[in-house]
C-alpha positions in Angstrom: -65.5 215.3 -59.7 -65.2 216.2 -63.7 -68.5 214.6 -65.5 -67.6 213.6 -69.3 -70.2 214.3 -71.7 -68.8 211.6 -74.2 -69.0 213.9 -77.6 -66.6 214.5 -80.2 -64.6 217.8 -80.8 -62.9 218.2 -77.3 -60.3 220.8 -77.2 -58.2 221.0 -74.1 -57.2 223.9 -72.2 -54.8 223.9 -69.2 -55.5 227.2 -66.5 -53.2 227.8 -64.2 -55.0 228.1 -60.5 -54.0 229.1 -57.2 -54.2 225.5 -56.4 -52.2 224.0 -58.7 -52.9 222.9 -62.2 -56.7 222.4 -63.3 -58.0 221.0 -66.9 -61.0 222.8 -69.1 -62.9 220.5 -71.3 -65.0 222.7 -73.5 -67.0 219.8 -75.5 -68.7 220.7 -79.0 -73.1 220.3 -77.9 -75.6 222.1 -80.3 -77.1 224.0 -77.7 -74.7 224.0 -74.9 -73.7 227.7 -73.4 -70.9 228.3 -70.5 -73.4 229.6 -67.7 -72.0 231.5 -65.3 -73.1 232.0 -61.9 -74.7 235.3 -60.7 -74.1 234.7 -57.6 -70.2 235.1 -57.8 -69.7 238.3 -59.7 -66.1 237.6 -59.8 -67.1 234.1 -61.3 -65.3 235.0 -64.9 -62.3 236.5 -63.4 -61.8 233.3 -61.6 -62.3 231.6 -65.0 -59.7 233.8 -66.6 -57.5 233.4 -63.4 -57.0 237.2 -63.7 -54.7 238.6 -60.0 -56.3 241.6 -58.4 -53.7 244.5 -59.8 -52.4 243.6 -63.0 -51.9 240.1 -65.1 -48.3 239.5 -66.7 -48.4 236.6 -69.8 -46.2 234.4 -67.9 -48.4 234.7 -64.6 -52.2 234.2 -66.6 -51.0 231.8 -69.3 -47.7 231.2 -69.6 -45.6 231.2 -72.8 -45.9 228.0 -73.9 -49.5 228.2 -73.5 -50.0 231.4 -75.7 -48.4 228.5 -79.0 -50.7 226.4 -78.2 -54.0 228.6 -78.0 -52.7 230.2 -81.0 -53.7 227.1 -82.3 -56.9 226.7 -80.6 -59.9 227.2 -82.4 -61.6 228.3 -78.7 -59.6 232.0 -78.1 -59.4 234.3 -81.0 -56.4 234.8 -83.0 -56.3 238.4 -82.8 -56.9 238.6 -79.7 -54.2 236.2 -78.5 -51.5 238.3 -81.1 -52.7 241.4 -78.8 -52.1 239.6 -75.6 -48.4 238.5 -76.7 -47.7 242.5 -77.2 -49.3 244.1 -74.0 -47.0 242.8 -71.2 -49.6 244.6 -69.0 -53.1 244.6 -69.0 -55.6 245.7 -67.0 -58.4 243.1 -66.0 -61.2 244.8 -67.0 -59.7 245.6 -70.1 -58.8 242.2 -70.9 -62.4 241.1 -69.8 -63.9 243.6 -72.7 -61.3 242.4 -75.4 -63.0 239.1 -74.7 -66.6 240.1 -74.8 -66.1 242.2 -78.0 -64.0 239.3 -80.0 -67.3 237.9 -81.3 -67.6 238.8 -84.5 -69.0 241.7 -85.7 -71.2 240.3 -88.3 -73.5 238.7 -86.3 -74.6 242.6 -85.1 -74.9 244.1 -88.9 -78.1 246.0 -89.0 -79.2 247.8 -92.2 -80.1 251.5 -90.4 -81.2 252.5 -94.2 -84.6 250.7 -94.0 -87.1 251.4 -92.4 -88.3 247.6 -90.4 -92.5 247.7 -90.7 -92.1 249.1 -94.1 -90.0 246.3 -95.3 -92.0 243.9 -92.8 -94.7 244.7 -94.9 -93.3 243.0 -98.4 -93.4 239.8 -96.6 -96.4 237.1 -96.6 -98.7 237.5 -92.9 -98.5 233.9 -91.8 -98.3 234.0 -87.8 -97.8 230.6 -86.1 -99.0 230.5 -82.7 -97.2 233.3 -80.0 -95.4 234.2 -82.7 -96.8 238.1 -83.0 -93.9 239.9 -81.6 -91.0 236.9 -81.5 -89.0 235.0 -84.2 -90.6 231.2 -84.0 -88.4 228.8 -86.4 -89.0 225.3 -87.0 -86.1 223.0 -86.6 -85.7 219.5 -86.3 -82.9 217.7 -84.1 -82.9 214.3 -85.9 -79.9 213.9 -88.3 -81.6 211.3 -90.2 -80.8 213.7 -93.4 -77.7 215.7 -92.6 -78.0 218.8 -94.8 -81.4 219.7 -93.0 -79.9 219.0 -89.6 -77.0 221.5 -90.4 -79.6 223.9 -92.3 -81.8 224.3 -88.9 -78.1 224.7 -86.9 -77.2 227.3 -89.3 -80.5 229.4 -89.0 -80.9 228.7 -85.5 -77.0 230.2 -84.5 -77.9 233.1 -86.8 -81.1 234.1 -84.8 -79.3 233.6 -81.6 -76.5 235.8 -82.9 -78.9 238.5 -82.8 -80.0 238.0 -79.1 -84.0 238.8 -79.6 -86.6 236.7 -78.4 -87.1 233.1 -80.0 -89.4 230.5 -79.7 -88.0 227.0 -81.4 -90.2 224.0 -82.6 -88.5 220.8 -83.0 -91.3 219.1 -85.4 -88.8 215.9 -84.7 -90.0 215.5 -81.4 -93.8 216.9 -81.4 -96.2 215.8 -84.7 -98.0 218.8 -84.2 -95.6 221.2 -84.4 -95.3 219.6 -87.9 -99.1 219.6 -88.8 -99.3 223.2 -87.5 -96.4 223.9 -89.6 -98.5 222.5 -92.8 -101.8 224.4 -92.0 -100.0 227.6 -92.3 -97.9 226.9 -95.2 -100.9 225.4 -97.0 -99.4 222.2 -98.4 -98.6 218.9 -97.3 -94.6 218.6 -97.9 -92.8 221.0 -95.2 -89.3 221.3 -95.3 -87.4 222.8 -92.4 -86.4 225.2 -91.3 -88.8 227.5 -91.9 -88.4 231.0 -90.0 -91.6 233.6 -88.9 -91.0 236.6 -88.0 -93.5 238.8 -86.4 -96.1 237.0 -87.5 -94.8 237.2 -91.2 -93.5 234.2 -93.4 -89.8 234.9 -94.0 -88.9 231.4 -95.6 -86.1 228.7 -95.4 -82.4 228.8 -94.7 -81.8 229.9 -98.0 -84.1 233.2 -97.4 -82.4 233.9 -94.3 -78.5 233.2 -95.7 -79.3 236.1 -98.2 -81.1 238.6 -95.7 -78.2 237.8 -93.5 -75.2 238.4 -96.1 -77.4 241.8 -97.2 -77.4 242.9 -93.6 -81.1 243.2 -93.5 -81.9 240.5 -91.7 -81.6 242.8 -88.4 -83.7 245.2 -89.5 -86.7 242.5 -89.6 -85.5 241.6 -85.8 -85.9 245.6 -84.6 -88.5 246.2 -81.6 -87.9 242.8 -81.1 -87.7 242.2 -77.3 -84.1 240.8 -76.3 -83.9 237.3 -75.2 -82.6 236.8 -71.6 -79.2 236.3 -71.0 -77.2 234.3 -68.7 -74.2 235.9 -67.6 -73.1 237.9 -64.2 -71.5 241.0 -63.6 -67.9 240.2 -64.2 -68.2 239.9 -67.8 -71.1 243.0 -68.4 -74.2 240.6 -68.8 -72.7 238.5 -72.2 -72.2 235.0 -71.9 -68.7 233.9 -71.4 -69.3 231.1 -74.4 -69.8 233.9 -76.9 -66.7 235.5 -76.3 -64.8 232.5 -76.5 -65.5 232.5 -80.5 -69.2 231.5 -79.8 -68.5 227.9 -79.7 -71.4 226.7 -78.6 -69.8 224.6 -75.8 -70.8 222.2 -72.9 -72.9 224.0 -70.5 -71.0 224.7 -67.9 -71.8 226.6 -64.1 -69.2 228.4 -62.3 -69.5 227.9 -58.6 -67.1 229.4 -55.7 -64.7 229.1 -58.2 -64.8 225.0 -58.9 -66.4 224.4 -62.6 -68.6 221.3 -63.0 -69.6 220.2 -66.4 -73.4 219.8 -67.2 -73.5 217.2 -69.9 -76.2 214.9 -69.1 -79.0 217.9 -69.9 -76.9 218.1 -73.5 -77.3 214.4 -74.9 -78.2 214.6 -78.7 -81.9 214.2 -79.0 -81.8 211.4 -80.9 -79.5 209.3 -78.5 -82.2 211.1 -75.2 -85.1 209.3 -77.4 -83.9 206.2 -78.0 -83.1 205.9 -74.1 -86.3 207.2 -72.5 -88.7 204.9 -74.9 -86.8 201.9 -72.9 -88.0 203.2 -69.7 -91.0 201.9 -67.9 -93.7 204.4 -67.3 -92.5 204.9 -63.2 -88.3 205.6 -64.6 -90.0 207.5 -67.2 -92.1 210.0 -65.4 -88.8 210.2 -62.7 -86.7 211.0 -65.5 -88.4 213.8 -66.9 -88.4 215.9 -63.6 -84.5 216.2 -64.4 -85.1 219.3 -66.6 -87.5 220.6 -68.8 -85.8 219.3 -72.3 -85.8 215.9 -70.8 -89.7 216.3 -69.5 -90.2 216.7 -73.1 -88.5 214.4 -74.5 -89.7 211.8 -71.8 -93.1 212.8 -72.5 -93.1 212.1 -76.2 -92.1 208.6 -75.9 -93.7 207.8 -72.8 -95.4 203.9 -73.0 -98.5 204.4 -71.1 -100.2 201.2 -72.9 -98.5 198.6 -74.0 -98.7 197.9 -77.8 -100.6 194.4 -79.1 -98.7 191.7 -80.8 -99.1 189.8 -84.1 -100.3 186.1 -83.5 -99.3 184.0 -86.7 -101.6 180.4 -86.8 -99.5 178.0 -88.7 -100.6 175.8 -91.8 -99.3 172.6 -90.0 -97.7 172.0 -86.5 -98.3 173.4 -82.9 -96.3 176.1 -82.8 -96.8 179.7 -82.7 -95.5 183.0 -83.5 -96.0 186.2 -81.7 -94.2 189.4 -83.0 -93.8 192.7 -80.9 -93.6 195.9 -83.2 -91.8 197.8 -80.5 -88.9 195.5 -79.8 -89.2 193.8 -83.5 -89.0 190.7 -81.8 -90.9 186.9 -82.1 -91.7 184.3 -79.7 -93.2 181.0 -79.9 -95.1 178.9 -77.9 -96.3 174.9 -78.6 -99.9 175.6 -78.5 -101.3 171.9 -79.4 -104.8 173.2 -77.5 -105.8 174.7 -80.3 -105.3 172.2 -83.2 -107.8 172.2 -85.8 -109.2 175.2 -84.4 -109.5 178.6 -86.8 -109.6 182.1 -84.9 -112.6 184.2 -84.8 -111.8 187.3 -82.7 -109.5 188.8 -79.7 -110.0 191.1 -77.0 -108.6 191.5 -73.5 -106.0 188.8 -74.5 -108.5 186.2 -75.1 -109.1 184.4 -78.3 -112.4 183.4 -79.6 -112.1 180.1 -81.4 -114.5 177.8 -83.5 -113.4 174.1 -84.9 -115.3 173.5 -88.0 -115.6 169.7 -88.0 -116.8 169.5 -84.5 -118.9 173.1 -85.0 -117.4 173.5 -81.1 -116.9 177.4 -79.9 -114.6 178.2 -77.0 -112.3 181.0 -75.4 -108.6 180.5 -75.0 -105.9 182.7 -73.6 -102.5 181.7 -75.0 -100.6 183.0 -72.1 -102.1 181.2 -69.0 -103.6 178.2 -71.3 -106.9 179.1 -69.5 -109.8 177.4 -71.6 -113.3 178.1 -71.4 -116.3 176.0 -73.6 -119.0 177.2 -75.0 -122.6 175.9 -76.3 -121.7 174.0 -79.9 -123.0 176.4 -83.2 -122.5 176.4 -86.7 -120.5 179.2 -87.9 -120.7 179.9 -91.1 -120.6 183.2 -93.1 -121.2 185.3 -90.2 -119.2 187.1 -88.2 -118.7 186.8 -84.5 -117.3 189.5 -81.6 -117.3 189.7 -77.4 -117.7 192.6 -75.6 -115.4 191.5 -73.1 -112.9 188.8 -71.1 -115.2 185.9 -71.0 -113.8 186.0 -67.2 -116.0 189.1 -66.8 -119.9 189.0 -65.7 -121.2 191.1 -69.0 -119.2 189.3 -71.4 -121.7 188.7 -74.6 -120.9 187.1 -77.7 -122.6 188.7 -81.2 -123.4 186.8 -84.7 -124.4 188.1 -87.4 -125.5 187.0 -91.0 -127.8 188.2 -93.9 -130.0 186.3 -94.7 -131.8 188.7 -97.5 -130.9 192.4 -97.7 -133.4 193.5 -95.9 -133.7 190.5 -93.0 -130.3 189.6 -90.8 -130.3 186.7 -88.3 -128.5 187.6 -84.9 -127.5 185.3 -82.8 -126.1 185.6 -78.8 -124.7 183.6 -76.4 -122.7 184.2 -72.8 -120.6 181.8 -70.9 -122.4 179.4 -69.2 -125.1 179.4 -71.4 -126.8 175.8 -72.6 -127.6 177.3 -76.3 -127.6 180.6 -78.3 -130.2 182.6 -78.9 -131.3 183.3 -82.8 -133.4 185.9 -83.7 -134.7 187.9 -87.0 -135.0 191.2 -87.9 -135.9 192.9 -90.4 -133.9 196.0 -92.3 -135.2 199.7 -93.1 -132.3 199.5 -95.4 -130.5 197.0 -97.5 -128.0 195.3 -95.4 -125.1 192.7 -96.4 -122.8 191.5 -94.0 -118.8 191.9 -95.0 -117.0 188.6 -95.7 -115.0 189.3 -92.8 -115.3 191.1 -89.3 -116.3 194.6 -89.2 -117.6 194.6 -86.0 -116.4 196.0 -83.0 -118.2 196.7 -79.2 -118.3 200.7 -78.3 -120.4 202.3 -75.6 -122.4 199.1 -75.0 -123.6 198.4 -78.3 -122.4 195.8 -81.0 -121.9 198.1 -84.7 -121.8 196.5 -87.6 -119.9 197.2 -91.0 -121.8 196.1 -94.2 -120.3 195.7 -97.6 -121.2 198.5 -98.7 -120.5 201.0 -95.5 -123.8 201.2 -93.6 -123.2 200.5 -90.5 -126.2 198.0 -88.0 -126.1 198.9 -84.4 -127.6 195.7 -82.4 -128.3 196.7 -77.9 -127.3 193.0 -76.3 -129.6 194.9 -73.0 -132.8 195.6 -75.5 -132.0 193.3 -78.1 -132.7 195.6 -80.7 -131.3 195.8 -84.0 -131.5 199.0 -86.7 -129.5 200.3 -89.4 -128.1 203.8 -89.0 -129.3 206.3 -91.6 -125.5 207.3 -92.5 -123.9 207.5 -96.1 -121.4 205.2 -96.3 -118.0 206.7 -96.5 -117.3 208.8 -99.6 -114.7 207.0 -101.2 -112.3 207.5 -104.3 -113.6 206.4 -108.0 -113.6 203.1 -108.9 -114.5 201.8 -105.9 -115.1 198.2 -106.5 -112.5 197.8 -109.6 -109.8 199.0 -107.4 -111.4 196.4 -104.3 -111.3 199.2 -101.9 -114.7 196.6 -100.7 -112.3 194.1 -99.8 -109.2 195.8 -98.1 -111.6 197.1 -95.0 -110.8 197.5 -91.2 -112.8 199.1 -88.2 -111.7 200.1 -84.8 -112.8 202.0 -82.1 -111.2 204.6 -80.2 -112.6 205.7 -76.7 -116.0 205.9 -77.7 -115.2 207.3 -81.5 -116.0 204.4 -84.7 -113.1 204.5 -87.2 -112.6 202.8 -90.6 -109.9 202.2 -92.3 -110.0 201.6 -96.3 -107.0 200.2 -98.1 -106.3 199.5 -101.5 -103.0 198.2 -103.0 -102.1 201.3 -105.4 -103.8 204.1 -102.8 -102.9 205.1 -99.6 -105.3 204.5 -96.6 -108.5 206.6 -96.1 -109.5 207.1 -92.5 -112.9 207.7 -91.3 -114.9 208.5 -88.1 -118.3 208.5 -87.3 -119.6 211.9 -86.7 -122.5 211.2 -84.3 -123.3 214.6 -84.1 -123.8 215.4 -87.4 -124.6 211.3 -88.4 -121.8 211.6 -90.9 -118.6 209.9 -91.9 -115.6 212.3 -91.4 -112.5 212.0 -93.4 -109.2 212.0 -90.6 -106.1 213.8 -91.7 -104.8 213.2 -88.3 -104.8 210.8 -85.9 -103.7 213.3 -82.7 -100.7 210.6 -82.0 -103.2 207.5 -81.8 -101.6 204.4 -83.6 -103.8 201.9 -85.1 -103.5 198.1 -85.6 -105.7 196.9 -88.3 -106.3 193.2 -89.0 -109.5 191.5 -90.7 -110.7 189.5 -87.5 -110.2 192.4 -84.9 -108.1 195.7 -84.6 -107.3 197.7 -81.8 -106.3 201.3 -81.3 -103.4 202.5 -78.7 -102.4 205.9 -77.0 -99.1 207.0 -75.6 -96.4 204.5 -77.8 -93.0 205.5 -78.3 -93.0 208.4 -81.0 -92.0 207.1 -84.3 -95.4 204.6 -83.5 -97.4 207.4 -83.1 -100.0 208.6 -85.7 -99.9 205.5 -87.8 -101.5 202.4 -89.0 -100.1 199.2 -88.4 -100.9 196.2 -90.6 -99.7 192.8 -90.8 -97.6 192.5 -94.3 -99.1 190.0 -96.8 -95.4 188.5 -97.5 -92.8 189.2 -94.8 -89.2 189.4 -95.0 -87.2 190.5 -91.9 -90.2 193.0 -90.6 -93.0 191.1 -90.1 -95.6 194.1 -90.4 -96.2 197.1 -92.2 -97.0 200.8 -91.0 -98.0 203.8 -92.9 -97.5 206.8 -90.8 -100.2 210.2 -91.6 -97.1 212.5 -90.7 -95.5 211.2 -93.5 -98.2 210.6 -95.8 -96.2 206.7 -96.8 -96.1 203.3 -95.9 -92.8 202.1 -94.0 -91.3 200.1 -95.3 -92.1 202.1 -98.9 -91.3 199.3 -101.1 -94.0 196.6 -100.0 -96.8 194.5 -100.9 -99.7 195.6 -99.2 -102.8 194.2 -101.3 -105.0 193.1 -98.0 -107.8 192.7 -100.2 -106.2 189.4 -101.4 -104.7 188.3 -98.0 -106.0 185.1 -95.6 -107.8 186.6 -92.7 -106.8 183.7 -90.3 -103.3 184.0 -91.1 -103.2 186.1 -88.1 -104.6 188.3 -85.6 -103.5 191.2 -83.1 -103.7 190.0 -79.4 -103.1 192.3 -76.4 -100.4 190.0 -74.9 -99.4 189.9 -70.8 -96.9 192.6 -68.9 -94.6 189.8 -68.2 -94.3 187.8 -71.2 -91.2 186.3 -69.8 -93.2 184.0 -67.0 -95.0 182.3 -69.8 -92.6 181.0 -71.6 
């Protein structure tokens, strides 16, 4: 059974078998070669469809076939013109005449210089395992299509010269692309970029003019070969390169019946987009297939699920959730919470307080599961849970200033009669932000003031301090440019992180050094994405990759997109034309929530 691989550029060619007539369909792929099994050494001849003794043109091809493949851009020209004159030809000779059609340029080495001596004019820059290889970096996205045919034109040129190469796709892995920028030195990388040896050799425009002055070979010397795959009947060169080094489907010759392997060839862009729709179990049992899809599976592989973007509306009972994955909304008629203003959200639970009536309570929008709490006045403060109010240790946090160097705290648990309100003083002046920087990591409650010190309160000892950290170092004009006001903190498996925004900056990131008791500036996230919102945020691993490594935001005005992202990859918001002044945004407009698996039985 013939598999079709579905991609443009087919050219046809009929052979002429022992069992009647059989159709080739060599389709164009970017990194397809015609494999051909080592286990058959006659494999090629039975390609060819050479007889034993000797091959006549009307027996191998036939006149009417030798018009059309002088037509075909898969058989050389030449060669074919030489085929038409020999009425007999011997099948090893035909065989070479193949092999050595590839063109000669691709083996021009400059024998004049000497290699380490002009190795040596070159910058040392080695990337990793690159001391004795050529590494390039490609990408395989056609999202700009000069680049995409810059890294296929370097990448051919290499191979052309059969030594060893090691390929990163910074497309499909963000730290190929930050390792990329640490040994360059800058921020903007634009690929490809080719090492050789450990030595920067530059872009496609280096390598074009060390190709066309045939020196390029004499970088590649002491080189160790790449392997190739190929058998005996065609001398150990693959079959794809003598058939004008098309690049073709990848194809396996087996007791003389050729099957196609296209579903290892899909673009990468096209492999992406279909393994991020996976769930995690079709995921991992697709990436067994072969070890390009294992890494493409791996990169988009949706371990957790990301949270959604609960709008509260001005008037009515309905409301909005968006997913940023699928870019989708749903509503729900939620008439429970009328006259009720969010406070905080974990564990899909929503933490709730009705001003009039000073009631607090939990509510989970998906399974309209309600649970009350003791009544309390909530005023400036601001409030968190450590966890689903379902769970035993589930402890709610309050706190206000009530000078800069006294705070009041007040706790409370479900089930509780009253909250308990308690005093403590300061070693350092702290004021409590206007809106929730607070989040719960390794059992403690921490704090954000206005100013970046951060409080630490123990529900267990009930003890409250203020940690002796500067505040983040942040950019001049710190409170004329309300870099005060456009806050967010997170945490991350154990790790504090804050997030400072201003509307004509891009985002700073911070973590909490414990070690050291300092604030460290992040350049990276290591593929974590963010979700930053004034009540609560979260933090995710394992999203789909173009999620990954960014920092989500709900957008202050939306049209079509209902949120915002700026990616550290790309060092820019997405979408780039936006307006993204949180610092002058309602923080009850909305909240992220962690929503359900199966969103579908809610509704």
């Amino acid at each position: 059974m013939r598999k079709s691989s579905g991609k443009e550029n087919k050219n046809k060619v009929q052979v002429n078998g022992s069992k009647g007539m059989r159709r080739l369909d060599y389709s164009y792929s970017p990194k397809g070669v015609l494999k051909v099994s080592n286990s058959c050494p006659s494999s090629c001849k039975s390609v060819l469809n050479l007889n034993p003794l000797k091959v006549s043109p009307r027996n191998s091809f036939g006149s009417g076939s030798l018009r059309k493949l002088r037509n075909s851009s898969l058989f050389d020209a030449d060669f074919v013109a030489s085929h038409e004159k020999e009425p007999l030809i011997d099948e090893d000779e035909q065989i070479k005449k193949m092999v050595y059609a590839t063109p000669k340029a691709t083996r021009r080495v400059r024998k004049s210089i000497d290699s380490e001596t002009f190795l040596q004019k070159f910058e040392m820059k080695c990337p990793k395992g690159g001391e004795n290889c050529v590494v390039i970096y490609t990408t395989t996205l056609r999202g700009i299509r000069k680049t995409f045919e810059d890294c296929n034109k370097v990448r051919a040129i290499v191979e052309s010269y059969n030594v060893h190469m090691i390929e990163r796709d910074v497309s499909m892995h963000s730290g190929f692309k930050e390792e990329l920028r640490k040994l360059l030195g800058t921020k903007e990388v634009k690929v490809p970029i080719v090492f050789v040896k450990g030595r920067f050799i530059g872009g496609v425009d280096e390598t074009l003019k060390l190709e066309e002055e045939e020196k390029l070979g004499v970088l590649f010397e002491g080189i160790p070969k790449a392997s190739l795959d190929g058998c005996e009947g065609c001398c150990g060169v693959r079959l794809s390169d003598a058939i004008g080094n098309t690049r073709g489907e990848t194809a396996e010759v087996k007791t003389g019946n050729l099957e196609l392997q296209t579903w290892a060839d899909l673009p990468a862009e096209l492999l992406e987009l279909t393994l991020s729709r996976l769930t995690l179990a079709d995921n991992i049992r697709a990436s067994v297939v072969c070890k390009r899809w294992h890494s493409v599976a791996s990169a988009v592989r949706v371990v957790n699920q990301s949270p959604w973007l609960m709008y509260f509306p001005k008037f009515g009972d309905c409301y909005e959730f968006y997913d940023p994955v699928l870019r989708k909304v749903y509503s729900l008629e939620l008439p429970e919470l009328n006259g009720s203003r969010v406070c905080y959200t974990k564990d899909g639970w929503l933490l709730l307080y009705r001003p009039r009536t000073h009631r607090v309570f939990f509510f989970n929008p998906f399974t309209r599961e309600l649970i009350k709490l003791p009544r309390f006045e909530i005023t400036y403060q601001i409030v968190a849970f450590s966890c689903a109010p379902t769970s035993p240790g589930c402890v709610l946090f309050t706190v206000k200033h009530v000078s800069p160097t006294v705070v009041a705290i007040s706790t409370c648990y479900p089930g509780a009669t009253e909250w308990t309100s308690v005093n403590y003083q300061n070693r350092l002046p702290f004021v409590s932000s206007i809106w929730n920087k607070l989040v719960f990591c390794n059992g403690r409650f921490y704090c954000l003031s206005l100013t970046g010190w951060l409080g630490v309160f123990d529900p267990i000892e009930r003890t409250w301090s203020v940690l002796v950290v500067p505040p983040p170092k942040c950019p001049e004009n710190f409170f004329a440019k309300n870099w005060w006001k456009g806050k967010f903190m997170t945490e991350h498996e154990g790790d504090i992180l804050v997030i400072y925004t201003c509307c004509s900056e891009n985002p700073i990131i911070f973590k909490l050094d414990r070690r050291l008791m300092e604030w460290e500036e992040m350049r990276t996230l290591d593929g974590v994405t963010l979700f930053a919102s004034f009540l609560s945020s979260h933090s995710r691993t394992y999203l789909s990759g173009i999620m990954r490594n960014s920092v989500y935001f709900s957008k202050v005005r939306f049209f079509g997109k209902r949120c915002i992202s700026y990616s550290l990859d790309d060092y820019r918001y997405y979408p780039r034309k936006q307006c993204h002044d949180w610092g002058e945004q309602d923080p009850f407009d909305n909240i992220w929530i962690e929503p359900p698996k199966d969103f579908s039985a809610f509704m």
